[in-house]
C-alpha positions in Angstrom: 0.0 0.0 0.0 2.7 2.7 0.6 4.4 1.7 -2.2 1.6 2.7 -4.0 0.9 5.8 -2.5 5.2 6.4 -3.2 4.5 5.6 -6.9 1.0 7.6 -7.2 3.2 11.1 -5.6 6.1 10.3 -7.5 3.8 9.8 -11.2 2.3 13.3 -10.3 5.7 15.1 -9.6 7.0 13.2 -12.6 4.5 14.1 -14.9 2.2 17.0 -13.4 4.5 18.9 -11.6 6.6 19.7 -14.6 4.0 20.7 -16.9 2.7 23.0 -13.8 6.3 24.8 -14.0 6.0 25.2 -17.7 2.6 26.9 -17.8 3.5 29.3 -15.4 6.6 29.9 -16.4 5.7 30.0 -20.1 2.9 32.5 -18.9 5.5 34.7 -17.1 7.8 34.8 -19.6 5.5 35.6 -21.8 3.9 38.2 -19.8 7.0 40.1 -19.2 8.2 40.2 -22.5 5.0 41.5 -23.9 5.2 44.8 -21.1 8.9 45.0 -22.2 8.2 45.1 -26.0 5.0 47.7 -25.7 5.9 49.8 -22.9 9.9 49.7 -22.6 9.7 53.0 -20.3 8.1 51.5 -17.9 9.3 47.7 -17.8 13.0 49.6 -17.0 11.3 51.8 -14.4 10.1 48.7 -12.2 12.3 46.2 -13.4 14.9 46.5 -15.5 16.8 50.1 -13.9 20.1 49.4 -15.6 21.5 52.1 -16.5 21.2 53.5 -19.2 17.5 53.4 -20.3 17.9 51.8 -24.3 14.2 51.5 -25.5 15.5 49.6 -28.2 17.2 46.6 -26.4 14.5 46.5 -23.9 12.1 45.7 -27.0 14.6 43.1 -28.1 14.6 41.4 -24.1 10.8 41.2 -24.7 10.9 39.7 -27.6 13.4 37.1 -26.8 11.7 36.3 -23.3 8.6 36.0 -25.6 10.6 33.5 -27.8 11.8 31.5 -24.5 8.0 31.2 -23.2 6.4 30.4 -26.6 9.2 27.4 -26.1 7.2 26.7 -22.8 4.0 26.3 -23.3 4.6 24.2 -26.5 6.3 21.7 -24.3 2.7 21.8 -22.2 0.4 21.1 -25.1 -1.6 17.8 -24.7 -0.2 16.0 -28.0 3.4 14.6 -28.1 5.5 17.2 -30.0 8.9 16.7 -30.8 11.6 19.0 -29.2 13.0 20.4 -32.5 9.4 21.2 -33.5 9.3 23.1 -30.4 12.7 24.8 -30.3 12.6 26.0 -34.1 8.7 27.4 -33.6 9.6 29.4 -30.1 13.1 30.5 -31.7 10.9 31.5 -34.5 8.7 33.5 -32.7 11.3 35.5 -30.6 12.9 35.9 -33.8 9.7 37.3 -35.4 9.3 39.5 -32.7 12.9 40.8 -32.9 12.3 41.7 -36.3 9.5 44.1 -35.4 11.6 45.3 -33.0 13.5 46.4 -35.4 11.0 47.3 -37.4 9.6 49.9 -34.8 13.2 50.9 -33.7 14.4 51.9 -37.1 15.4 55.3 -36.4 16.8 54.3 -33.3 20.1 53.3 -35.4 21.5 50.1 -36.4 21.6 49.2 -40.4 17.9 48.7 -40.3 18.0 48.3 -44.6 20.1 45.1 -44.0 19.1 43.9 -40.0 14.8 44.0 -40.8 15.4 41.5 -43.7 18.0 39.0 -42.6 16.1 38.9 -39.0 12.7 38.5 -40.8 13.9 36.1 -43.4 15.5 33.9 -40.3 12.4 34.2 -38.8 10.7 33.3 -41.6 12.7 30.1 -42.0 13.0 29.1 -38.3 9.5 29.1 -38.3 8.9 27.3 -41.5 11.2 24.8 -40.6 9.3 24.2 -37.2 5.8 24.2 -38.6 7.1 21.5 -41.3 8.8 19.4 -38.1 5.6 19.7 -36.3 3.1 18.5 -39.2 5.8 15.6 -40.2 5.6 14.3 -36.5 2.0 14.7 -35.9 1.7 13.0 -39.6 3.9 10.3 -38.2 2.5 9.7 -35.6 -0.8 8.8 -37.0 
């Protein structure tokens, strides 16, 4: 009987537990990045009070800890999903968002006539690449 009850707490720590840490964490990162991409000014004022304020690299943090929960919560989805599928869709999305990053901080400085189309066109294939991986496992699995 108490090995049952051992097995039973360690199945839910094993298997809940993690998924628990990955929504909420996937959520915060999330969460965060989106106040640090739209309102930069005030992310550094309660956060991020590094000195000196850069609007522009505070966009590019919120994209990236975007990126980094996107990775999260596709780890918590209900259907088996392969781990490149994951990696190349959330590295796709922060690198989405870093490209509209750079897209709104254009006159901010930078090359922005070379960095807005190699970081879109990586996003553009990272993300490919991951939807492909996804569809081919999903297909596979069936």
């Amino acid at each position: 009987m108490a090995s049952r009850e051992i097995d039973r707490q360690s199945s839910t720590l094993g298997h809940r537990f993690p998924h628990v840490v990955a929504i909420a964490g996937g959520v915060g990162f999330v969460a965060l990045g989106v106040w640090g991409m739209l309102d930069p000014r005030s992310f550094f004022d309660a956060v991020a009070t590094f000195e000196p304020y850069n609007r522009h690299f505070l966009q590019d943090i919120g994209a990236f800890q975007i990126g980094l929960g996107v990775v999260l919560l596709l780890t918590s989805v209900s259907i088996p999903v392969d781990g490149l599928a994951v990696a190349l869709l959330g590295v796709g999305g922060g690198a989405a968002l870093h490209a509209v990053s750079h897209i709104v901080g254009r006159d901010l400085g930078g090359t922005p006539e070379t960095d807005i189309p190699f970081f879109a066109a990586l996003a553009v294939l990272l993300l490919a690449a991951g939807g492909f991986r996804w569809r081919y496992e999903r297909d596979s699995a069936r």
